[in-house]
C-alpha positions in Angstrom: -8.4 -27.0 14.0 -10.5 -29.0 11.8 -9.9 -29.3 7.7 -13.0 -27.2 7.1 -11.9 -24.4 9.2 -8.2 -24.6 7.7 -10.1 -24.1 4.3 -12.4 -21.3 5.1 -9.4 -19.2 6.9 -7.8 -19.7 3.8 -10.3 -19.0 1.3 -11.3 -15.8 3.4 -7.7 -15.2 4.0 -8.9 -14.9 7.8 -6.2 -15.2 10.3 -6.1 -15.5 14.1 -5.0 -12.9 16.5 -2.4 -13.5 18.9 -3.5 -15.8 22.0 -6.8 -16.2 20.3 -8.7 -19.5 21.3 -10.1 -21.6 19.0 -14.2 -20.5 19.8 -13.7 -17.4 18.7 -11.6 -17.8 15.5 -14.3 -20.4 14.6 -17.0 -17.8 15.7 -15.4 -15.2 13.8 -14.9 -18.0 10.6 -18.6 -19.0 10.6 -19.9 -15.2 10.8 -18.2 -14.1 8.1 -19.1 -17.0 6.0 -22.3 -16.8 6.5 -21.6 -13.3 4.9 -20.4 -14.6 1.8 -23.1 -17.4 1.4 -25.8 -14.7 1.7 -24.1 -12.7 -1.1 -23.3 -15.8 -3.2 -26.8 -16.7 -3.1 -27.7 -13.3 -4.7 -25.2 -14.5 -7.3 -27.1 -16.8 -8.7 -28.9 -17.3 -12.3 -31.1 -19.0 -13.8 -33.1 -18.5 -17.3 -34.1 -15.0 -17.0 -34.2 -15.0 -12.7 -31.4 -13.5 -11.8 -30.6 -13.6 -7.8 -33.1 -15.1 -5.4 -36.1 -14.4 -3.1 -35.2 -12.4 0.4 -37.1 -16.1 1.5 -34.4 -18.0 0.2 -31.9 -16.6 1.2 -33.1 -16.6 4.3 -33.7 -20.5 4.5 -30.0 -20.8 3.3 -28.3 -18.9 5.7 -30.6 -20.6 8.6 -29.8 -24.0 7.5 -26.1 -23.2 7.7 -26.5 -21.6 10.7 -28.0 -24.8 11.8 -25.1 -26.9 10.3 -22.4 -24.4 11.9 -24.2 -24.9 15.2 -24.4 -29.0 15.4 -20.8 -28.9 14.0 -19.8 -26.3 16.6 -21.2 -26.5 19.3 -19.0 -24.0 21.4 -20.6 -21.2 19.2 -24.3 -21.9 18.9 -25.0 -19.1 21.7 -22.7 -16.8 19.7 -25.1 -16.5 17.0 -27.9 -15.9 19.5 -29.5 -12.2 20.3 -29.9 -12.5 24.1 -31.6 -9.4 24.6 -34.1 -10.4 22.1 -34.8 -13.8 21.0 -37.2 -12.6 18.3 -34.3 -11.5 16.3 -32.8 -14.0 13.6 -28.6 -13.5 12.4 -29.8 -15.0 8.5 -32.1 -11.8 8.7 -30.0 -9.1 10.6 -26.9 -10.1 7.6 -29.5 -9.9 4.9 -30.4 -6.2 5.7 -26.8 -4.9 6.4 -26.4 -6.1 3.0 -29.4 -4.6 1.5 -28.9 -1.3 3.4 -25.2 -0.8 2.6 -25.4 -1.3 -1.3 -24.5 -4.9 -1.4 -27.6 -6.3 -2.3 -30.3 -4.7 -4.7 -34.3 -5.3 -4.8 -35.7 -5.7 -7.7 -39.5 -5.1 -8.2 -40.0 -9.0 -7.5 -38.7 -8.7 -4.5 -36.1 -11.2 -5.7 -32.2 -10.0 -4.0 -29.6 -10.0 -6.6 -25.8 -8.8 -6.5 -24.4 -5.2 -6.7 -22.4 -5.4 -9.7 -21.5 -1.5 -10.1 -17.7 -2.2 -9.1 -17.8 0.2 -5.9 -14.9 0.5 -3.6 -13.7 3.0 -0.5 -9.9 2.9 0.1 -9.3 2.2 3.4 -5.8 1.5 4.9 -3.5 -0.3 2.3 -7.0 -1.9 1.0 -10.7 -0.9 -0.5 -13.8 -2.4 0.7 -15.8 -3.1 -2.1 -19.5 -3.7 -2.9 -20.2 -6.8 -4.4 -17.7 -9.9 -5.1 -14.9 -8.8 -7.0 -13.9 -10.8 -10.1 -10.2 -10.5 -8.3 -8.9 -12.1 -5.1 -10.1 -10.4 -2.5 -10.7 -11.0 1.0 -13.0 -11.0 4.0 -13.0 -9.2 7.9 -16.6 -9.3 9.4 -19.2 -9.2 6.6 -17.4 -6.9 4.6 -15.4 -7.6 1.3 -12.1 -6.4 0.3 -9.5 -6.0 -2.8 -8.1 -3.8 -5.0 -9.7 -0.3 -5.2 -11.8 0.2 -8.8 -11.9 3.1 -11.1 -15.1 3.9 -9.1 -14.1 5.4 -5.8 -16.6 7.0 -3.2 -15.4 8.4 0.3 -16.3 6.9 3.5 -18.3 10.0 3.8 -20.7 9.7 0.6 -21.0 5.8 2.0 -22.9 7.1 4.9 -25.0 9.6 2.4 -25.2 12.3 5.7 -23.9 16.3 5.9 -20.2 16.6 5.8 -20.6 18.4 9.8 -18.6 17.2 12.4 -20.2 17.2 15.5 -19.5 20.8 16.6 -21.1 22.1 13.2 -23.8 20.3 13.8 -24.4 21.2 17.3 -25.0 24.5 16.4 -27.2 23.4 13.7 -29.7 22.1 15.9 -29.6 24.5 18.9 -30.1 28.0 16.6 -31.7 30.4 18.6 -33.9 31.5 15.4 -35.8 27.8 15.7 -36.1 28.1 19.0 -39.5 29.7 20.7 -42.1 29.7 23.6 -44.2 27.0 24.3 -47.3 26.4 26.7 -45.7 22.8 28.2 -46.2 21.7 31.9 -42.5 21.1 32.9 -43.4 18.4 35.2 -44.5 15.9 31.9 -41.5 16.7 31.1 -37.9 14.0 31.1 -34.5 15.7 30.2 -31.7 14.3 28.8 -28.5 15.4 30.7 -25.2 15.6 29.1 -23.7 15.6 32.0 -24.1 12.3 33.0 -21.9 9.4 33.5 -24.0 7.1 32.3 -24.8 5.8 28.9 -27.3 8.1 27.2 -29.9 6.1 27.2 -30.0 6.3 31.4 -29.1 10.0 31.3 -32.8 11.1 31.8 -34.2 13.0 34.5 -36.6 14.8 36.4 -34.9 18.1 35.9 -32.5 20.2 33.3 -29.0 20.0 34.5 -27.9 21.9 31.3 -28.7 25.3 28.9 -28.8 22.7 25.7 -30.6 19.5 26.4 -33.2 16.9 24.7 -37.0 16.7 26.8 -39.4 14.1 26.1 -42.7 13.5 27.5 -42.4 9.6 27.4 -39.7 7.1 25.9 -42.2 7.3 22.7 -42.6 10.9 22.8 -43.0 13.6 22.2 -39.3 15.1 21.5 -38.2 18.5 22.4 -35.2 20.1 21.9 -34.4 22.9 25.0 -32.5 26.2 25.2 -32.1 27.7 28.2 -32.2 31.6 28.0 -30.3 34.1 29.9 -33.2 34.9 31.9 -33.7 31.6 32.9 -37.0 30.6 30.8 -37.2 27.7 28.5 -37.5 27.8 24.4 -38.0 24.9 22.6 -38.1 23.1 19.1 -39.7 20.6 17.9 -37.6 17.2 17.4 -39.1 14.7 15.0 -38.4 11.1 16.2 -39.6 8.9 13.7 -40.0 5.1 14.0 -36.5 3.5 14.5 -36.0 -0.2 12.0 -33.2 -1.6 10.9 -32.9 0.9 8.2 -29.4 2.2 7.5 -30.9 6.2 8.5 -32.6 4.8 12.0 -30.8 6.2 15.3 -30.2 8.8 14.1 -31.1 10.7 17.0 -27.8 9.3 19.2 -26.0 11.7 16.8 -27.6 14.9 18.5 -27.4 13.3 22.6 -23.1 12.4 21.1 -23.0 16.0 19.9 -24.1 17.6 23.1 -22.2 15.2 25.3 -19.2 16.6 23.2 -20.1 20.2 23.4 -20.2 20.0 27.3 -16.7 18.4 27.1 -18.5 14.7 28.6 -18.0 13.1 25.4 -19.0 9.6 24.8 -15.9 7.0 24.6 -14.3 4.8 22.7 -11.5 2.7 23.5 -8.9 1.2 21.2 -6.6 -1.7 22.9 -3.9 -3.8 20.4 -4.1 -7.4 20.5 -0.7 -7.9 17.9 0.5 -6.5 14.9 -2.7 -7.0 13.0 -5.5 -6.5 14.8 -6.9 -4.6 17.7 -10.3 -4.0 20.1 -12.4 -1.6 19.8 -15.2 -0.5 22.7 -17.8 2.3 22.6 -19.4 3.3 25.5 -22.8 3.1 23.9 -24.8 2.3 20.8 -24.1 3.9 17.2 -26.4 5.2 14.8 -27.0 2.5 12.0 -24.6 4.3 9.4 -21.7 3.5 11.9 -22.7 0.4 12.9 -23.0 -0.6 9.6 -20.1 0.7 8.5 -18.1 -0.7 11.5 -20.0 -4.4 10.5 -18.6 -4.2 7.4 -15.1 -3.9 8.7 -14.7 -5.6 11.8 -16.0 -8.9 13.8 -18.3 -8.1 16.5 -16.6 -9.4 20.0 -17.9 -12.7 21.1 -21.4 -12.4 19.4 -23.1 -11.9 16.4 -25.5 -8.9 18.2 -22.5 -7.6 20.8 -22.8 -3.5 19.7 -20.4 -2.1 22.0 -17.0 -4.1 21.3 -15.6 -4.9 17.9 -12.0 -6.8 16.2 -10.9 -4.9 13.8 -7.9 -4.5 11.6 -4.8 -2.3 12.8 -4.7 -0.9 9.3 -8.7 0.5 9.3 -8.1 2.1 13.1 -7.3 5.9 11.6 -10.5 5.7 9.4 -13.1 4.2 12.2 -11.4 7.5 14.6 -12.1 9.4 11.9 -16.0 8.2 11.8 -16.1 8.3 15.6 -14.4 11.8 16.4 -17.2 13.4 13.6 -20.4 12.7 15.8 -18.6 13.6 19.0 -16.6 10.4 20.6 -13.4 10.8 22.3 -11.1 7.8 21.0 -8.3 6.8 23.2 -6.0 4.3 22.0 -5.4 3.5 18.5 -2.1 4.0 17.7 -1.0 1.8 14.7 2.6 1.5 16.0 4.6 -1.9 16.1 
């Protein structure tokens, strides 16, 4: 491994996995400091500017992406959203920063550090919002030290009700929301919890179950369906709103997780050790953005920038990401922190 890679494990305090090649370690390296550059950027100061343009930041991270990419050439295609080409890394990092606190807009438009000294304890460790004035140190894009003397739960981070999935199930399937409606049933797609596959492949032609999702097209409109005891259909009206990169979007895979639960088909996760430190994690489908936020901030995606599915992540954060998981209704197998 090269001298600049020896410095920015160190800096970062970034160390390999057991068996772990030298592509993905420098992967891994790069993506996180891209993470820091973006923040660093915000750092800035000058006369009474404080931070920098979304623009700038922007070109910066580009540039280095460029640099990392001519220097590295094993990686370039790491850093690369194959499913969709339109979709630039400098950008997606930008707004995981912005929507998880890390960054703040002013009225200008201009990005400038979170200085508000926020942390979460997780593990033996805190991530914290912002750059600490303390050593700290890096896994994924998140940043991590000491805790502060301001503390908030993982559960205020993701600003959503404290239910866990079952509470919520019955939330949304109250028979007192629920009435008749003058629909043709053959417009109709249903989502079926029972299905094997991922949930966005679980639609059908008919309902397979008494609580289910219908939708008249991909873009709408969104039902939600009670079967009664004498076999006719109620329904309530489910908003979908236009899904972004917003922290709240996808929001909806909460209620399709909560009703694969219910009928005991739960999405999974699986957990699998690598070595003392670190471990893989796979979810058998996509999160909404508050997980996969959250999960950015503490983990590496596996093999590519834009991979949603599998994640590295630290032995030591494994009780608090089953903790996230298990809430909205996915079964976690694996995980035990054990030498």
């Amino acid at each position: 491994m090269n001298e600049m890679l020896t410095a920015m494990s160190t800096d970062m305090r970034i160390d390999r996995f057991r068996g772990e090649g030298d592509d993905n370690f420098t992967y891994r390296l790069c993506y996180s400091a891209l993470g820091q550059w973006c923040l660093r950027t915000a750092k800035n100061s000058e006369k009474e500017n404080i931070g920098t343009t979304k623009h700038n930041q922007t070109i910066v991270l580009n540039e280095l992406m460029l640099r990392y990419s001519e220097l590295f050439p094993m990686i370039a295609d790491k850093f690369v959203d194959t499913s969709n080409r339109q979709v630039n890394l400098s950008v997606h990092i930008r707004r995981v920063y912005e929507e998880t606190g890390y960054l703040l807009t002013d009225d200008d438009n201009r990005n400038r550090l979170a200085n508000y000294g926020r942390s979460i304890s997780i593990g033996n460790t805190a991530l914290f919002s912002g750059i600490p004035d303390i050593p700290y140190f890096i896994n994924g894009l998140g940043v991590f030290g000491s805790p502060t003397e301001y503390k908030v739960t993982v559960s205020e981070f993701l600003i959503r009700d404290g239910l866990k999935w079952g509470e919520y199930f019955q939330s949304q399937f109250d028979p007192i929301d629920f009435y008749d409606r003058d629909i043709n049933l053959d417009e109709l797609e249903f989502f079926n919890p029972l299905s094997g596959n991922v949930p966005s492949q679980s639609w059908g032609q008919h309902l397979e179950a008494n609580y289910a999702v219908a939708r008249k097209s991909e873009l709408g409109p969104f039902y939600r369906v009670m079967r009664m005891p004498d076999g006719s259909l109620q329904f309530a009206d489910e908003p979908m709103e236009p899904q972004s990169d917003s922290f709240v979007s996808y929001e909806f895979r909460r209620l399709y997780f909560a009703l694969k639960a219910y009928y005991k088909n739960p999405i999974q996760a699986l957990v699998t050790r690598k070595d003392v430190t670190y471990s893989e994690i796979q979810i058998k489908g996509h999160l909404p953005n508050r997980e996969y936020y959250f999960l950015l901030l503490l983990s590496w995606p596996k093999n590519n920038a834009f991979n949603k599915v599998s994640y590295l992540i630290k032995n030591d954060f494994i009780p608090e990401i089953i903790c996230v998981l298990t809430n909205i209704g996915i079964e976690v197998k694996g995980g035990s922190t054990n030498a």
